[in-house]
C-alpha angles and dihedrals in degrees: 000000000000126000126181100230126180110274090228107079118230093209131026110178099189127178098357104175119187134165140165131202104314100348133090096220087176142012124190081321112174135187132182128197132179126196118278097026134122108213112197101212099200132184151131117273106281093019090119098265101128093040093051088053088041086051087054100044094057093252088103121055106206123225090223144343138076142277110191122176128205086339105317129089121246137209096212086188097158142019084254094050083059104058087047092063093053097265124131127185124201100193111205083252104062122240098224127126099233100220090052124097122235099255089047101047087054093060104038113148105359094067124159106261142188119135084322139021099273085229085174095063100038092053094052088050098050087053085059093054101053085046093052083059086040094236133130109224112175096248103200112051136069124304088226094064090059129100120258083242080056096041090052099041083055086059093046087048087039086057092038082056096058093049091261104199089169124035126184113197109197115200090331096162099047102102095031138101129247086248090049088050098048080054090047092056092048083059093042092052090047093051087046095057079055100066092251112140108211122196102216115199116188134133092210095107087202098058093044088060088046106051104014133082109189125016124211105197117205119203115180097346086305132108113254110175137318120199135172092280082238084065104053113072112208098261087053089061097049090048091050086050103049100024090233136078118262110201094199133005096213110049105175115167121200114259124204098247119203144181122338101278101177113032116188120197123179111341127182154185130161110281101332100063115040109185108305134176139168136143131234120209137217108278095006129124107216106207112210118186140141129126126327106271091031091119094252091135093030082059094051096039091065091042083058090044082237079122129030117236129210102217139359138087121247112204124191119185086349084305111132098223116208091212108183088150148030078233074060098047103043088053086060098048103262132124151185129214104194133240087224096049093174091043106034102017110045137040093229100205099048133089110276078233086061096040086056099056100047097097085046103046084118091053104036096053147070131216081348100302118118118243107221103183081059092049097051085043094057098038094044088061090051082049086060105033098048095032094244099186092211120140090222139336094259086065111118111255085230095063089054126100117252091244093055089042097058083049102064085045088054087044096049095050089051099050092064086045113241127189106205117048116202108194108181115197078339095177102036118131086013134129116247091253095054094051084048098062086042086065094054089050096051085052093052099050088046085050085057086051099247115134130251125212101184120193108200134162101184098079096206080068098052094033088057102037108036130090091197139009131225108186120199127220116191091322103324133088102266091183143345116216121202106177099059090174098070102043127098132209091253091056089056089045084061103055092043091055102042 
């Protein structure tokens, strides 16, 4: 993509320093942005990224280093300095109040008063707003009844609204749709006619050569390159990222596949699962994808017993399971790694060593006492084997990256030895060397002859990991797709959308 942006830029960012007890966040790290222009800011989990964007955004205070803006140095000393100086900042968790109503999030606290909030007012200019982006939000309900697409549309009006010059986007696509992103992008390229410079954050490589014009990489809170995005090739970006070369993304490695391990027949539940039914083998990935609200995770929720359903018959090594729980389903050797790993996976404010031996407790204790030295022992040889970067296991699961995180999920299901895997959006919000490692886990699990079900949204993944394909429709199974080689995005899009 090439853009003609003004020479001058409208924001230099030079030196920033930033640390926190025992970590360097950021060292003599610089950005530049001209009007006009999309940035793409890339960069493993944990490489600065959201400090150097919280340092922007007035949350982070830097040790040293300058922010200058249209030609004059700034002291962002607070969230509200920034807004001030024309920067908003759409974190990847919304900042709504859920009870709220669009109209009404986008003008907290800096409502229309005289005697009373002018709610009039505010309304009609929130419906400007979301016809200047050409987009129809239902002003007048909850914000917690609208889509995440419409959750995250109400931030980008609630910044318009505050005479945004800069907006940083942080993983705004990552809940979305390919339909919702391709809207997104219509908006992008809009705000971008008007002279505003966006900083776009996303792991997902496609959609940084599509929307963005230059790229800044950050390795280790340092800078580590920045090129015209129409001069970096894709493998030069993931080098830049992960500091080593990654012959190919997708390593799938043949697996030997057996006989049908999990039959489902039938399976149902109200409106969301229509009788659906499909098999994974020993040693397969099963890849499952279609459009977001397809039932891809309400199908893998009652095989976990985390729903009830209301028909249908689970078989595991020709073994019909009555599965009313997860409790159920982890005694039979099945297990669920969550779409919502910080919500549903982990237990955020406890120890990543706890957090591990949740699913053992029955196995790592004694007369109902956990046994702790067990537990470390267990849990230090998942740290080596799957390459968890913790300073110690004490170490809060929240202060952890998403691609570690999804680590010690991953290390706590295989400790009780499970035989089917369910990842569910397993790489999403994570850096192109993590995914990476995942991969090789997943070949390695399927090498050992346990079965894979993989949720993914984003098609090259499950293009490139899956030995076979299952597509949802509105709750039933629309086509099943065996030889995965030979079969291209547009051909899933077909069968998602029919």
């Amino acid at each position: 993509m090439v853009t003609t942006v003004d020479t001058a830029p409208l924001l230099e960012m030079s030196g920033i320093r930033k640390s926190f007890p025992g970590v360097q966040a950021l060292s003599d790290v610089s950005l530049r942005l001209h009007r006009g222009e999309v940035l793409a800011l890339m960069g493993e989990n944990g490489a600065g990224k959201s400090t150097l964007i919280k340092t922007l955004g007035g949350a982070h205070q830097p040790e040293s280093g300058t922010i200058v803006i249209d030609g004059s140095p700034v002291d962002l000393s607070s969230p509200m300095a920034a807004i001030a100086a024309g920067i908003g900042v759409i974190y990847q968790e919304f900042n709504l109040i859920p009870a709220l109503t669009a109209w009404e999030n986008i003008f907290l606290g800096r409502e229309q008063t005289g005697l009373f909030v002018d709610r009039s007012t505010e309304r009609q200019r929130a419906a400007a707003l979301f016809e200047r982006l050409g987009v129809d939000v239902p002003l007048d309900i909850p914000s917690r009844q609208l889509s995440i697409a419409q959750q995250q549309l109400v931030e980008i009006a609630k910044a318009l609204s505050q005479d945004v010059r800069i907006l940083v986007m942080d993983e705004p696509s990552a809940a979305l749709t390919p339909q919702e992103v391709d809207k997104l992008f219509a908006i992008i390229r809009e705000l971008r006619s008007q002279g505003i410079g966006i900083v776009y954050i996303s792991h997902r490589l496609d959609e940084i050569f599509e929307i963005a014009d230059t790229i800044t990489v950050l390795r280790d809170g340092q800078h580590a390159g920045d090129a015209p995005t129409s001069e970096m090739t894709r493998q030069q970006l993931i080098e830049l990222m992960v500091g080593r070369s990654i012959e190919n993304e997708f390593p799938k490695h043949p697996a030997e596949i057996g006989d049908s391990r999990l039959v489902i027949s039938g399976l149902c539940r109200g409106s969301t699962v229509k009788n659906v039914s499909f098999d994974v083998r020993r040693g397969e990935v099963l890849g499952l994808t279609g459009l977001v609200g397809a039932g891809r995770t309400d199908v893998v929720r009652l095989i976990f017993g985390a729903d009830t359903r209301d028909g249908g018959q689970i078989t595991l090594d020709g073994k019909a399971l009555n599965i009313r729980s997860p409790r159920d389903a982890i005694r039979a050797g099945v297990c669920l790694l969550t779409e919502d790993r910080k919500s549903q996976g982990l237990v955020l404010c406890r120890s990543v060593r706890e957090n591990f031996g949740l699913p053992s407790v029955r196995h790592l204790s004694a007369f109902g006492v956990m046994q702790q030295r067990q537990e470390r022992t267990a849990f230090s040889a998942f740290v080596d084997s799957l390459s968890i970067r913790i300073p110690h296991q004490e170490q809060p699961a929240r202060n952890l990256s998403g691609g570690n995180q999804q680590k010690v999920v991953l290390a706590k299901w295989l400790q009780v030895n499970a035989k089917v895997l369910i990842f569910d959006e397993p790489t999403r919000g994570i850096d192109v060397g993590a995914k990476h490692e995942i991969y090789q886990l997943m070949n390695d699990l399927t090498a050992q002859g346990k079965s894979i079900i993989m949720i993914s949204s984003e098609l090259p993944e499950v293009l490139g990991m899956s030995d076979r394909i299952l597509v949802m429709h509105e709750g039933r199974i629309s086509g099943e797709i065996s030889d995965v080689p030979t079969t291209t995005q547009e051909e899933l899009i077909k069968l998602a959308i029919n």
